[in-house]
Backbone as CSV, one residue per row, in Angstrom:
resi,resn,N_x,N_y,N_z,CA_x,CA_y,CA_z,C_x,C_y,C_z
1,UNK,55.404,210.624,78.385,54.236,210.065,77.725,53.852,208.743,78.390
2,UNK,52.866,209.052,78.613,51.859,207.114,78.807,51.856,206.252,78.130
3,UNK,52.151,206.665,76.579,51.708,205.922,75.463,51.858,206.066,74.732
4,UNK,52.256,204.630,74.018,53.571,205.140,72.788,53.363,205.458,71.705
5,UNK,52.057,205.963,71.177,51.743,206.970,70.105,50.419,207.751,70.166
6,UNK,49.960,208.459,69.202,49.204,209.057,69.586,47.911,208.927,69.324
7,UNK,48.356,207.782,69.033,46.238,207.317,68.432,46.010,206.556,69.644
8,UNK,46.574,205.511,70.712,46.601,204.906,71.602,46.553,206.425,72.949
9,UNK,47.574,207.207,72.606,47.144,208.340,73.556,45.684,208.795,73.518
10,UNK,45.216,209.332,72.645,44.236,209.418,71.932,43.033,208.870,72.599
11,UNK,43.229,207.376,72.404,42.414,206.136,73.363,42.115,206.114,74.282
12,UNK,43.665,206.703,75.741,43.819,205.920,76.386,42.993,207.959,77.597
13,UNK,43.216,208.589,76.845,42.996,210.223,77.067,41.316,209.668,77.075
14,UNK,40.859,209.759,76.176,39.625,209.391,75.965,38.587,208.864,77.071
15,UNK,39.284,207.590,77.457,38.553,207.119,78.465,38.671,206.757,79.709
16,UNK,39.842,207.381,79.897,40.008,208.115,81.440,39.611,209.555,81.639
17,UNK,39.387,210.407,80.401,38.809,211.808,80.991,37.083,211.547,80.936
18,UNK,36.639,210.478,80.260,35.096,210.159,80.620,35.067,209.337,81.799
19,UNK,36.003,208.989,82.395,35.841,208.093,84.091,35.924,209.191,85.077
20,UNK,36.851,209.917,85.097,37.685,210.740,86.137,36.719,212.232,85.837
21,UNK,35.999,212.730,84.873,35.110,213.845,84.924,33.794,213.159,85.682
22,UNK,33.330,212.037,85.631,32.404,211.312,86.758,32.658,210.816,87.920
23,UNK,34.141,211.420,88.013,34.303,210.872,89.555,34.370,209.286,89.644
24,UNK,34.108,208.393,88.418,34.915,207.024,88.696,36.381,206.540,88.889
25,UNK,36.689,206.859,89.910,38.747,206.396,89.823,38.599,205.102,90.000
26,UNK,37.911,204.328,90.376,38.087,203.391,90.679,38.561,202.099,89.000
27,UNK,37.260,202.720,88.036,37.465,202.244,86.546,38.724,202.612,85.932
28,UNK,38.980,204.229,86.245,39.995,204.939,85.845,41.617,204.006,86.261
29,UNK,41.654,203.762,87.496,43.062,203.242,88.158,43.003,201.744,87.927
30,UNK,41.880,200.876,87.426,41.840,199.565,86.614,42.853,199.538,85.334
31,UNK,41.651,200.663,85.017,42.245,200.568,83.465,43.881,201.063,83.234
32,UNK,44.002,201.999,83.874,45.819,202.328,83.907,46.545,201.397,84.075
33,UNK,46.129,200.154,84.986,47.152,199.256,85.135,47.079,198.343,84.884
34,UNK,46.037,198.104,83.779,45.573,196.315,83.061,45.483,196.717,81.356
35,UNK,45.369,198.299,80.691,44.935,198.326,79.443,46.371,199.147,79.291
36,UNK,46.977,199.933,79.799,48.469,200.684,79.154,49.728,200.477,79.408
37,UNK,49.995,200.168,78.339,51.710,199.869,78.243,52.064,200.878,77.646
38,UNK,52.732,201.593,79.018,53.349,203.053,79.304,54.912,203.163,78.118
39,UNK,55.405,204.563,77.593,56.582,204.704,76.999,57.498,205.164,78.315
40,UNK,56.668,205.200,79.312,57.238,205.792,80.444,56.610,205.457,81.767
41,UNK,57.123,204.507,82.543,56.278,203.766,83.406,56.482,204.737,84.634
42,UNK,57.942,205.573,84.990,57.504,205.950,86.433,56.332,207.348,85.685
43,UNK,56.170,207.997,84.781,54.637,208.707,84.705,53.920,207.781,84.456
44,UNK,53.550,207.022,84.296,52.290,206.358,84.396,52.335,206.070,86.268
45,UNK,53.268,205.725,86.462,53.261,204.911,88.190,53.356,206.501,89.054
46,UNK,53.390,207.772,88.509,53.184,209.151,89.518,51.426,209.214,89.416
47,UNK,51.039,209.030,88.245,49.870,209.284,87.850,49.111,208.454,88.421
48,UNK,49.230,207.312,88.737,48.557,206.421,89.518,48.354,206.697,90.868
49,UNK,49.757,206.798,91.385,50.122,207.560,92.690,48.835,208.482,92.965
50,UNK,49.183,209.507,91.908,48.582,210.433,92.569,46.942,210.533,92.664
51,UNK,46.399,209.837,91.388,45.117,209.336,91.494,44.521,208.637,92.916
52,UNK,45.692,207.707,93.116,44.997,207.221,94.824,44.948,208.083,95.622
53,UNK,45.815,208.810,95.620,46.073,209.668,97.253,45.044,210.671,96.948
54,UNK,44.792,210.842,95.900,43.179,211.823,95.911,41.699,211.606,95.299
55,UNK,42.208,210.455,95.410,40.333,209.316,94.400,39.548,210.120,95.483
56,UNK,39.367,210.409,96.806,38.404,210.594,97.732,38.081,212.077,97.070
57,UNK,39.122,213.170,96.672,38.624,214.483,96.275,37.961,214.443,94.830
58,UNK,38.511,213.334,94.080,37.876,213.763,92.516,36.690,213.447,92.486
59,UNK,35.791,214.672,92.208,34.307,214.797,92.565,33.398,214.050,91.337
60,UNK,32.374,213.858,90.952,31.814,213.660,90.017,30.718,215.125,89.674
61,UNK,32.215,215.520,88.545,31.712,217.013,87.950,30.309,216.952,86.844
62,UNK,30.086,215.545,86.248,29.146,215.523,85.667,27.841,215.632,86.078
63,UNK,27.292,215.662,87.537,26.385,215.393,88.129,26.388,216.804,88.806
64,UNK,27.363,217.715,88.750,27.351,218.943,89.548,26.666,219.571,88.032
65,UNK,27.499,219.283,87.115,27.051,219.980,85.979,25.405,220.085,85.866
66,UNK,24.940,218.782,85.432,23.803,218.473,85.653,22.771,219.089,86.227
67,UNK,23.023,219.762,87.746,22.780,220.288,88.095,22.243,221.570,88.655
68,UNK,23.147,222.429,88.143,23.564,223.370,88.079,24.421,223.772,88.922
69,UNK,25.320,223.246,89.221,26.173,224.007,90.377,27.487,223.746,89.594
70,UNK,28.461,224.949,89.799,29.591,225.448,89.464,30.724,224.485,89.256
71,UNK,31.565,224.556,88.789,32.899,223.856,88.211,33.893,224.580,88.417
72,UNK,34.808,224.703,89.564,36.543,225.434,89.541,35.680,225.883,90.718
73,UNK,37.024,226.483,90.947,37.530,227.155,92.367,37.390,228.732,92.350
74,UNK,37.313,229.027,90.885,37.378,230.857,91.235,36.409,231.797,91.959
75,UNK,34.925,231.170,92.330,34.625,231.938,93.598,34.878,231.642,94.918
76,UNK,35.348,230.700,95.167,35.865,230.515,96.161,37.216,231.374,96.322
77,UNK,38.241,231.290,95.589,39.324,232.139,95.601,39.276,233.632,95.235
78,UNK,38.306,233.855,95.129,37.828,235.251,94.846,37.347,235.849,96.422
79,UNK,36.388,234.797,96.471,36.032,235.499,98.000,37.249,235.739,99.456
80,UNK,37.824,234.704,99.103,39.413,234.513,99.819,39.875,236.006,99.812
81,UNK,40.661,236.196,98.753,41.316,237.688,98.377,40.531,238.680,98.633
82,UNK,38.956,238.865,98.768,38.377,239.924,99.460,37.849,239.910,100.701
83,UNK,38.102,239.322,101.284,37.957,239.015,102.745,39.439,238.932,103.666
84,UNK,40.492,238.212,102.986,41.352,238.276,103.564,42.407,239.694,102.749
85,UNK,42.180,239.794,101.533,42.837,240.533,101.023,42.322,242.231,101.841
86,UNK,40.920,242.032,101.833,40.385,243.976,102.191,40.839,244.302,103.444
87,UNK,41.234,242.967,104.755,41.834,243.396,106.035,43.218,243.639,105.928
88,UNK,44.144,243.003,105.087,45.477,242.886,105.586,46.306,243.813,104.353
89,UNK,45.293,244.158,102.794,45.910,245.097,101.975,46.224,246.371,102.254
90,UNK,45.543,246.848,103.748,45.270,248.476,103.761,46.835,249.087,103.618
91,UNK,46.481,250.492,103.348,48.079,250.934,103.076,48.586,251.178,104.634
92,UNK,50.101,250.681,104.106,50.989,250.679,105.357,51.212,249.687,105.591
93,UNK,50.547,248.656,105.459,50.585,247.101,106.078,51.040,246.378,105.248
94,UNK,51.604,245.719,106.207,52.779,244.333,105.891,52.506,243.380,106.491
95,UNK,52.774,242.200,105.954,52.138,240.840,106.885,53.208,239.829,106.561
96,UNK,54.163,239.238,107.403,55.051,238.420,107.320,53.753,236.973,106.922
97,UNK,54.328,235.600,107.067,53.262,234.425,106.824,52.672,233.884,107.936
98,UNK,52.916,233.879,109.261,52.751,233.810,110.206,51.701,234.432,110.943
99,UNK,52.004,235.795,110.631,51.046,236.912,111.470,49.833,236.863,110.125
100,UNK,50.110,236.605,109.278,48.997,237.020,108.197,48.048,235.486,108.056
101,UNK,48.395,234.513,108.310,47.413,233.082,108.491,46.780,233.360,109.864
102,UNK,47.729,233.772,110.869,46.718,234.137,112.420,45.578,235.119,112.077
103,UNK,46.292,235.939,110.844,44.816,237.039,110.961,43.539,236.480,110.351
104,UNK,43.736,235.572,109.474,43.059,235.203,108.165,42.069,233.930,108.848
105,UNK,42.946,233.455,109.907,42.035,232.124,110.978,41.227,232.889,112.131
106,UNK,41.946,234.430,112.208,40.484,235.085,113.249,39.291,235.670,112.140
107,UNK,39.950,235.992,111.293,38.731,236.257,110.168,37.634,235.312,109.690
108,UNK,38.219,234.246,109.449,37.439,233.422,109.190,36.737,232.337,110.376
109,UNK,37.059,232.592,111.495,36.359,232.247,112.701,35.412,232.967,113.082
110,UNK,35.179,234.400,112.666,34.701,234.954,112.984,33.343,235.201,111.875
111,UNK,33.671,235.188,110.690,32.399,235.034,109.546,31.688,233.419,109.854
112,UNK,32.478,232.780,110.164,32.263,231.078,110.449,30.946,231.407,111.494
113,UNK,31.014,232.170,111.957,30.385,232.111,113.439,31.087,231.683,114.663
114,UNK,32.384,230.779,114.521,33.476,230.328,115.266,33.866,230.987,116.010
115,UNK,33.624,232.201,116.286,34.723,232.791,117.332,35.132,232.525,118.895
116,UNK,33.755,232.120,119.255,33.894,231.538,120.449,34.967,230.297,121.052
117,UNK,33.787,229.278,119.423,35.110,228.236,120.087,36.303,227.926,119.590
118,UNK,36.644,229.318,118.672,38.079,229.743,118.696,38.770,229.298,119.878
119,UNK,38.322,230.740,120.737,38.952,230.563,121.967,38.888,229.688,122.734
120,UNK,38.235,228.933,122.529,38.266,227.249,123.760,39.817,226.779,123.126
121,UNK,40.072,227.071,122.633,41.331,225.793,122.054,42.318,226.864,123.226
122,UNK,43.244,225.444,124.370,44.014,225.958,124.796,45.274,225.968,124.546
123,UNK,46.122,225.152,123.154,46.919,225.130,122.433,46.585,226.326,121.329
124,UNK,47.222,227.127,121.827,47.304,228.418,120.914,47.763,228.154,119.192
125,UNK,48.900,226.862,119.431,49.760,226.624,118.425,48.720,225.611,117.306
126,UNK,47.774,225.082,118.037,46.342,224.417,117.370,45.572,225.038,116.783
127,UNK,45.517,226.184,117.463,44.282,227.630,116.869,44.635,227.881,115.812
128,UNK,46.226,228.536,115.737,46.392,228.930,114.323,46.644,227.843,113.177
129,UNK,46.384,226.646,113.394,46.434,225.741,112.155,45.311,225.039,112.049
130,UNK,44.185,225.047,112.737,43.196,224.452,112.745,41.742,225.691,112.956
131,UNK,41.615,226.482,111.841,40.529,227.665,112.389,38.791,227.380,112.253
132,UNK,38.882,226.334,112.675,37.391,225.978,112.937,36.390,226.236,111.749
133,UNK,36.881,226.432,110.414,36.019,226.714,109.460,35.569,225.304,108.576
């Protein structure tokens, strides 16, 4: 726990999920470390942690909302599994992790439009971790 009861949880929930759903970390990682006196400081000090090392990804979902554009990942991970899933599921086939990311970085170099300068990379060992998408 962050906080040593639950009306202060309550509080402290409150107005960090109205900072951090707008994409403010910056208010958000203030307030963690000037307004809460944690029941448990290394979670409060992971939570902080981890807030920095990804303030650059937490988007401001309120303005997507707004918008109209989508919230989560499931078409994206949807399209994943049928693109990579419809080449490498066929029956018979097996794909260790290795051979199955090489296939999945020519696949997707290749819908990318990438395929070409796939092949420019003359570190082979670059190609398969870096697929130009």
């Amino acid at each position: 726990m962050i906080s040593r009861n639950r009306d202060e949880k309550s509080a402290h929930m409150g107005f960090l999920i109205h900072h951090l759903w707008r994409g403010n970390t910056a208010e958000a990682l203030n307030y963690m470390k000037s307004e809460i006196i944690p029941k448990n400081e290394k979670r409060l000090a992971d939570l902080i942690t981890y807030i920095e090392k990804h303030r650059h990804e937490i988007i401001d979902y309120e303005l997507r909302k707004s918008v109209g554009k989508t919230i989560g990942s499931g078409r994206v991970e949807k399209a994943c599994d049928q693109v990579v899933g419809f080449r490498q599921k066929k029956k018979g086939m097996s794909w260790g992790k290795v051979g199955s990311r090489a296939l999945a970085t020519l696949k997707i170099a290749e819908l990318n439009g990438r395929w070409d300068a796939l092949w420019k990379i003359t570190d082979r060992s670059e190609a398969a971790n870096n697929c130009l998408c």
